[in-house]
N, C-alpha and C positions, 0 to 999 in steps of 0.2 A: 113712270110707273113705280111707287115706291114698295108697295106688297109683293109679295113674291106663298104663293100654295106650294106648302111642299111635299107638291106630287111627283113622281119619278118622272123624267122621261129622256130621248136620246136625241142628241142630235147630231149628223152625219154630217159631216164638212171633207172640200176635199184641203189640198194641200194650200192650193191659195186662198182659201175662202177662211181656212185656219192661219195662214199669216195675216191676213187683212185682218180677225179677229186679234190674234195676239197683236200688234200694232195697233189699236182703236184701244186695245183693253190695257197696253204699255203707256198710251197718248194723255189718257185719261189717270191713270195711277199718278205719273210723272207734274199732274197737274197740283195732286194734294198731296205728293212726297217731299220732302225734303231733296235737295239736288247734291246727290252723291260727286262727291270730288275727281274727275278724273286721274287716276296714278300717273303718276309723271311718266313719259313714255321717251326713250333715247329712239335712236334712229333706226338701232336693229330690232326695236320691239316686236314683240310679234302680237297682234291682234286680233283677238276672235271677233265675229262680222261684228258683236253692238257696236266695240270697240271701234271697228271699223266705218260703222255708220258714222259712227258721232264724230270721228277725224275728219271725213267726209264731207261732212253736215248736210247726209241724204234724210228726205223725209221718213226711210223704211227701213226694215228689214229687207222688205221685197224689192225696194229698190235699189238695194246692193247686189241683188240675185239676179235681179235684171239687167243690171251694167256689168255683171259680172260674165255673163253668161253670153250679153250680146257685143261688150265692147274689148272684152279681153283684159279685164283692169287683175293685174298681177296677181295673183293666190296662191296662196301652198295649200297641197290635199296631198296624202299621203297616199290615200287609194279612193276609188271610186264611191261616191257618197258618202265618205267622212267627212268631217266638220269643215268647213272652209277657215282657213287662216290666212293674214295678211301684213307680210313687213311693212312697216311704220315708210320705210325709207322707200320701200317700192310706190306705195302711195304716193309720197310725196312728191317724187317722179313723175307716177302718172298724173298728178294736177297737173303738173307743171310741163307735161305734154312731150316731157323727155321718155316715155316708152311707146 
């Protein structure tokens, strides 16, 4: 569909139906972006989840929230619903099955 009417309207997503959005609409960008260089990361890096994703190499956002949630994969939160953050070195850890 390439027209788009610009008529108002809303549309109500819940929390996963807005990550599966943002990820389809990231999937898609990343195809006609330029591939931004990852910053070289030492071992105490701290990563915010893209970052995380992509050390990872999970297909999502969601499905860092989902391993994160279900399998206990290392993260720093300072309080309840802030941002999720992830040592570089913790990670590597959990690949490698050492936590």
């Amino acid at each position: 569909m390439k027209g788009i009417n610009h008529l108002p309207f809303t549309v109500t997503l819940d929390e996963d139906q807005l990550e599966h959005l943002a990820d389809a609409v990231a999937a898609r960008i990343a195809g006609r972006a330029p591939v931004a260089h990852d910053r070289q990361l030492d071992d105490d890096a701290i990563l915010d989840s893209r970052e995380a994703v992509n050390y990872l190499r999970l297909p999502s956002l969601n499905a860092l929230h989902r391993l994160t949630a279900a399998e206990g994969i290392p993260s720093l939160q300072r309080v309840p619903r802030d941002r999720l953050r992830f040592r570089k070195r913790d990670l590597g850890d959990w690949l490698a099955g050492d936590v």
